[in-house]
C-alpha atoms as one frame of an Amber mdcrd trajectory, in Angstrom:
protein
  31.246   4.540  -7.829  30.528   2.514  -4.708  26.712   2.024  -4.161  25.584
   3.019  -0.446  24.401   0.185   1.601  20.374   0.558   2.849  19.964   1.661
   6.642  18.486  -0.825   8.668  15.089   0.871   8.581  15.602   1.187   5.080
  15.677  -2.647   5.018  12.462  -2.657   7.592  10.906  -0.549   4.909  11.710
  -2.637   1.498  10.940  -6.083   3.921   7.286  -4.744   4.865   6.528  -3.816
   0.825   7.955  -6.735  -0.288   5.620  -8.961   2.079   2.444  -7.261   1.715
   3.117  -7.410  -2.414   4.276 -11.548  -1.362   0.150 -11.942  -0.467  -1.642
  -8.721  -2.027  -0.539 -10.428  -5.110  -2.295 -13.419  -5.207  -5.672 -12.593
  -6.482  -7.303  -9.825  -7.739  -5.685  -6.600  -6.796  -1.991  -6.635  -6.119
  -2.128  -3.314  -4.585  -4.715  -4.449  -1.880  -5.038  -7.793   0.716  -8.293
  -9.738   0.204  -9.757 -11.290   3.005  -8.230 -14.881   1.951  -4.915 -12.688
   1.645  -5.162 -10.902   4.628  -5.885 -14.961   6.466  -2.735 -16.180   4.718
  -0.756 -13.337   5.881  -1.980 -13.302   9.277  -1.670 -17.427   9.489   1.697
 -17.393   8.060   3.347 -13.983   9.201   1.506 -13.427  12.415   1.158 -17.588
  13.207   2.076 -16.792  17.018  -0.721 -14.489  17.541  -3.492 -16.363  15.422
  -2.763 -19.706  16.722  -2.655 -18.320  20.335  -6.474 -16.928  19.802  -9.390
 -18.307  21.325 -12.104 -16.806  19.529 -12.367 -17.896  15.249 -13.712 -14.622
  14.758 -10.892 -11.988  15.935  -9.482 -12.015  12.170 -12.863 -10.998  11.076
 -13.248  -8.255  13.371  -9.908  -7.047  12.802  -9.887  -7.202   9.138 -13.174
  -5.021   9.749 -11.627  -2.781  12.141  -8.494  -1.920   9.920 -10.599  -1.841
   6.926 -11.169   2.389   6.883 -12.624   2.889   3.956 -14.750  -0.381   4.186
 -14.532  -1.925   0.701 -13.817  -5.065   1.791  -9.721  -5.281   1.496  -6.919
  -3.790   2.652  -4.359  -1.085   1.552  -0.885  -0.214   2.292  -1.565   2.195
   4.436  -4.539  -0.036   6.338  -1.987  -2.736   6.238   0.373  -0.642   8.107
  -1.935   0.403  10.655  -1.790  -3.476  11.563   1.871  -3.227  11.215   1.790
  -0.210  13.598  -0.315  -1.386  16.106   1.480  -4.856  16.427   4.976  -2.556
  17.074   3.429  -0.264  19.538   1.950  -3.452  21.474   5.348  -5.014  21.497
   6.770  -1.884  22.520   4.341  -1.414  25.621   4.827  -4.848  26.624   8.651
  -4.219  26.582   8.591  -1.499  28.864   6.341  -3.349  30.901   9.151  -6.171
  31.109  12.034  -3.393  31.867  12.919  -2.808  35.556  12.312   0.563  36.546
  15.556   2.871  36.771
């Protein structure tokens, strides 16, 4: 029996679990980002943005802002509201970018 290959979103899907476990993992709660976790990933996964930010305190107030329930880390689902709001952002500044038909 041949096995069936993943879809490419299917592969999106398995790459965004398998990163937010690569840094929820490190300390304390595997199933949630820390701050210091949420830093790391946002330093090493997100380097363009973070390095290309003027003001020290935009991870704070992010972390903050994505942080719904306000205990101080992050979920999956928080974490993909980051994820989400980075696509749609790259996605407006695409069509932005595209000539007009």
């Amino acid at each position: 029996m041949s096995k069936v290959s993943p879809t490419e979103t299917e592969r999106c899907i398995e790459s965004l679990l398998a990163v937010f476990q690569r840094y929820a993992g490190r300390e304390g709660d595997n199933c949630k980002l820390s701050k210091r976790e949420f830093l790391a990933f946002m330093n090493t996964e997100l380097a363009s943005f973070t390095k290309n930010q003027k003001d020290p305190a935009v991870l704070d107030r992010m972390m903050k802002k994505l942080d719904l329930n306000s205990d101080g880390q992050l979920d999956f689902q928080e974490f993909l509201n980051l994820i989400g709001g980075i696509a749609v952002a790259c996605h407006d500044a695409l069509l932005i970018q595209a000539p007009n038909h």
